[in-house]
N, C-alpha and C positions, 0 to 999 in steps of 0.2 A: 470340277468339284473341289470343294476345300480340301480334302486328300491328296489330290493332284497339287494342288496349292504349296501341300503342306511337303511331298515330295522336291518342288522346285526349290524350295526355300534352303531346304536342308541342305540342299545341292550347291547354292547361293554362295554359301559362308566360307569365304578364304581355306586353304590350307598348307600356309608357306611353312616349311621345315625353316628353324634358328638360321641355320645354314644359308639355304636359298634368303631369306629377311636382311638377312646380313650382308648378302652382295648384290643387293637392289639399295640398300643403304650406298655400297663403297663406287657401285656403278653409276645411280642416279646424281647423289647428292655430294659425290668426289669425299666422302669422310672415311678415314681408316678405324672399324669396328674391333674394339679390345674385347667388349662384352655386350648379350645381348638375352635378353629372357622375353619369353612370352608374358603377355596383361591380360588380367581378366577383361571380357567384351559379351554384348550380347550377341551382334548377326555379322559383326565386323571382325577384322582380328590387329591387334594389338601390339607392337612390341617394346622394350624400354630397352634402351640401345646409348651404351658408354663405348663414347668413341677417346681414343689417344690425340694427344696433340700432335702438330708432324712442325717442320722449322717455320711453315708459312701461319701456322695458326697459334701462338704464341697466346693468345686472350681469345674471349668467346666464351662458349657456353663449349661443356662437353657429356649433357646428359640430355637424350632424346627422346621423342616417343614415334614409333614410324605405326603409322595407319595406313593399314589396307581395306579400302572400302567393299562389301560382298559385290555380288557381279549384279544386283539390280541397282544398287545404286551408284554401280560404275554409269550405270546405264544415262544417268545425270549428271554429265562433270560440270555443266553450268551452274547447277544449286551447289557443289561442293566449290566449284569456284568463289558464288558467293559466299558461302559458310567462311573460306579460307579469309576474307577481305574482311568480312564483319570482324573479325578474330584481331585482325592488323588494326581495324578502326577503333574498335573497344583498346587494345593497350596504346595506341595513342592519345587517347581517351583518358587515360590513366588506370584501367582496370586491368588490376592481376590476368589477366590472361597470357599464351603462352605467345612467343615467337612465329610466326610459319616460316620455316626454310626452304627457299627457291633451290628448285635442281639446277643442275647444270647451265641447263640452256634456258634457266633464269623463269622458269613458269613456279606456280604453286602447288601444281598437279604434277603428276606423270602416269597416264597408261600402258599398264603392263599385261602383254597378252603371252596368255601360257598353253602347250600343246600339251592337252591331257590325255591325249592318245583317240579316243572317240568326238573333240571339239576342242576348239579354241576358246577360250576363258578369258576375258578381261578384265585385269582391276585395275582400280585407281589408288593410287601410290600417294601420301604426305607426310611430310616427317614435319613435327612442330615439338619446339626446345620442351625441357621436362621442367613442371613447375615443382617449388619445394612444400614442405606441408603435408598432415595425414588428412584422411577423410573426417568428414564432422563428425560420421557413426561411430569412430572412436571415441567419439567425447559425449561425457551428460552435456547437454545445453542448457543454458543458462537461459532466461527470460532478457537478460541485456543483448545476449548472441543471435534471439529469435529475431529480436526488436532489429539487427542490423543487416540479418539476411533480407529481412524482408525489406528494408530498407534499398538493400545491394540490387533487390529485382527491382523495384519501381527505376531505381536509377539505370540502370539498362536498359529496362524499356523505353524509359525518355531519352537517352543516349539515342537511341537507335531509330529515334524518329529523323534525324540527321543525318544520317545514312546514305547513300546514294550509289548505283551502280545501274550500269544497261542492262543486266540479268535478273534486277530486284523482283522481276514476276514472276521467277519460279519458288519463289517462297510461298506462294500461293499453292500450296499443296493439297488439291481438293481430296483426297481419298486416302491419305498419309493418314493410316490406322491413330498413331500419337497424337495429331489433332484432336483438342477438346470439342474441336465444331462435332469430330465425326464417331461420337459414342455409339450410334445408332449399329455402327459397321461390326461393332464387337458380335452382332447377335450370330454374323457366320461360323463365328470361333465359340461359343459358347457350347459345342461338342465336348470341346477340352475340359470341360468342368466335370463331364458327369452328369446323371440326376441325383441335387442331394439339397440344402438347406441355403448354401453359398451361390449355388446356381440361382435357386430364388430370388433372393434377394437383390443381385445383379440382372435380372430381368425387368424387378419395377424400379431399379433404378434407373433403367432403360428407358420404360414407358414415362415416369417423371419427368426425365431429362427431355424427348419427346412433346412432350405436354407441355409441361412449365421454361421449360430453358431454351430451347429451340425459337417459339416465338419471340423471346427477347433480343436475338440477336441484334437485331438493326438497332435497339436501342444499347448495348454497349460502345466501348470506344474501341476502334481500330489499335492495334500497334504490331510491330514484329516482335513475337514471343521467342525466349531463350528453348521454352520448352520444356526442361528436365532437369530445374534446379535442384535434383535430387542429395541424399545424402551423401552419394560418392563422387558427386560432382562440384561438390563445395569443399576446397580444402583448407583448412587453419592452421596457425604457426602460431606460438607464444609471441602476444606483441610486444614491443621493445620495451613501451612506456607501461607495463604493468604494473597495476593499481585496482584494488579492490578487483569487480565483480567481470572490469575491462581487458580480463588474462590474455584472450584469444584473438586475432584478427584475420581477416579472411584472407588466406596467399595465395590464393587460385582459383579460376574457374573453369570446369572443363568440358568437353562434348555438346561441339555447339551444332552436334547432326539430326536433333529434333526441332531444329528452328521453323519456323513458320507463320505465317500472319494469323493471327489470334486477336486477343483482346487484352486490354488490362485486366482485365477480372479473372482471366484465363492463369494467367501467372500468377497472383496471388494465392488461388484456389490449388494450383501446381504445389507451389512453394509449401503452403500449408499440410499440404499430405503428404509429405514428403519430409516434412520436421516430426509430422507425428509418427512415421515409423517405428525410431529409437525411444520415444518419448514413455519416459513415466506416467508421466499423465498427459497421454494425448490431446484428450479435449481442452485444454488449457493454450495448448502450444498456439492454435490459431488466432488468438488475441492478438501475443506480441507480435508474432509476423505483420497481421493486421496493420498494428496500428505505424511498424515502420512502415510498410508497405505505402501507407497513406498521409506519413510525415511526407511523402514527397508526390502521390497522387492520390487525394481521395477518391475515393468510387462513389458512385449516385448513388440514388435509395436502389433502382432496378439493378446495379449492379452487385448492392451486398446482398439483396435480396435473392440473387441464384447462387450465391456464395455456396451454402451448406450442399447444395445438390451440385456444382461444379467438384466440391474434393469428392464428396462419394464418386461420381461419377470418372475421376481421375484413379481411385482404389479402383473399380471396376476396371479401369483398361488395365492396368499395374497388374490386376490379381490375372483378368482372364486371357492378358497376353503374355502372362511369363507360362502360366498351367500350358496354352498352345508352343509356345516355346521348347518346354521339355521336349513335348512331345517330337520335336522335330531334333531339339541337339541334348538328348539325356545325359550325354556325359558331361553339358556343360549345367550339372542341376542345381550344383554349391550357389552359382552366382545368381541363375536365372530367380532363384525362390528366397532370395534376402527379404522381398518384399514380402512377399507372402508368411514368410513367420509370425510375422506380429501382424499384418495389413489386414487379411479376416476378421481377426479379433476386433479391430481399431472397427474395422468397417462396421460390424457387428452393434457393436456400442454406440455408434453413431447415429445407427437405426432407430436400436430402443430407445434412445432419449428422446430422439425426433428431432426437426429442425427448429423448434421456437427455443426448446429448454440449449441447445447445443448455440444457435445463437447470440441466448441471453447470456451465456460464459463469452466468446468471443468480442460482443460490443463492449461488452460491460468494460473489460480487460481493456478493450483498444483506448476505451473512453477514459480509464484512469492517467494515462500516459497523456495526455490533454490539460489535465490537471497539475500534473507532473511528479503526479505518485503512483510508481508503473505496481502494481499488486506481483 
């Protein structure tokens, strides 16, 4: 039953003390830890770890993040092994992304199994260098900012059509709740809401998606999806050459553990709900995304055409899997419901306008940028 479900999960989620985090750091990865604090994470756990230099390490990096994967997705060290390689291939690439640091015995993983008295526990251990930069949600965005994120995702995703690895088919994540394919899967978790107005509405976004979106799949285009270009996953730095409107440039990107084969359309629709969070004027934001988006891949007609039903349907997963989320780690409730503050709302307003008036703002936008007078 989802109850049972929702009892394992809870069970799932790491619980390493500073302490213990810290001598899997100086054990696995041979580094001496000076300092080390817990990161906010959703089902994972986190740590940001300053290490001291010692006589052999004189240069390097000495600001970390060590990740402990929960115990079902230990259960996968193949897809984290991929995730780790995409990570190495993307900053060869040249994209801000972080470092991964090989343990000891030179792997990108290490399996750590702990006696908890009643079972044995395993997780999977990564430590990857700390990038510099705050989160975008610190910052109003700029209509030039949206234009380069969305930019930043087309370019990934064609990036990573180059890709290559023996394990590249477990990115094929048929049932991985954050799949856009697999909206249909929220309806288990839709307990979590309640009966109330929100719940509604997230039910015929359901049947929509069902309906209207589902059939089109064969006709969108394949690619491996980043997944979760979210707000706290894009980070920016004052760029050097600052001028006018071009203040900010992007210094990071992070949590590439919602990766999976998707679609181009996928990511855009991602990227889009996910700028409108913070946004003043939400509905506005999905133009510039848009139209960088498609300075380097445009979408067919069938694929802008599921556009406005892929972001609702993306607020739906965001909304109805953080509300199941509390319910399983309440005291982690500050992080879990960032989206949720404003994401109802946004959702909300998306509805009443409907999809043709909420499109005619987006093309129109995308369309000015063609001309070369972005609105």
């Amino acid at each position: 039953s989802s109850r049972d479900d929702q009892q394992s999960q809870a069970l799932a989620k790491p619980t390493f003390s500073e302490v213990q985090a810290s001598a899997l750091v100086e054990s696995l990865f041979g580094l001496k830890v000076s300092n080390i604090q817990p990161l906010p994470s959703y089902d994972d756990q986190n740590f940001y770890v300053y290490t001291s230099r010692t006589k052999d390490s004189t240069d390097g990096p000495t600001e970390y993040v060590l990740k402990i994967s929960n115990t079902e997705a230990s259960k996968n060290p193949d897809l984290i092994e991929v995730q780790s390689h995409i990570i190495m291939f993307l900053k060869a690439a040249g994209f801000p992304t972080a470092s991964v640091c090989r343990t000891k015995g030179n792997n990108t993983t290490s399996l750590v199994s702990v006696d908890s008295g009643s079972e044995i526990k395993s997780y999977l251990v990564r430590l990857l260098t700390y990038l510099p930069g705050r989160p975008i949600a610190e910052f109003p965005v700029s209509p030039q900012l949206l234009y380069e994120i969305g930019r930043l995702a087309a370019k990934l995703d064609k990036t990573l059509e180059k890709f290559h690895h023996p394990k590249l088919s477990t990115l094929h994540r048929e049932n991985f709740i954050w799949n856009l394919k697999n909206v249909p899967v929220l309806e288990k978790y839709l307990y979590a809401l309640g009966q109330n107005q929100s719940r509604e509405i997230v039910e015929q976004v359901i049947q929509l998606f069902k309906e209207e979106v589902m059939i089109k799949f064969s006709h969108f285009r394949e690619c491996i999806n980043h997944g979760d270009l979210n707000d706290h996953n894009i980070l920016i730095e004052s760029s050097k050459s600052a001028c006018g409107d071009g203040e900010y440039q992007v210094s990071g990107i992070l949590d590439f553990d919602d990766m999976s084969y998707g679609y181009y359309v996928f990511e855009v629709a991602i990227t889009i709900m996910y700028m409108m969070i913070e946004s003043k004027n939400p509905i506005q934001v999905g133009g510039h995304v848009l139209a960088g988006f498609e300075s380097i891949i445009p979408l067919t007609a069938v694929e802008r055409g599921a556009l406005f039903l892929l972001v609702c349907s993306r607020f739906c997963q965001s909304l109805v899997i953080a509300a199941y989320s509390c319910q399983l780690h309440p005291e982690n409730k500050d992080y879990l419901m960032i989206t949720a503050k404003t994401g109802w709302k946004h959702l909300q307003q998306m509805f009443d306008m409907g999809r043709k008036a909420v499109e005619e703002i987006w093309f129109e936008t995308a369309k000015s940028y063609e001309s070369g007078i972005s609105t």
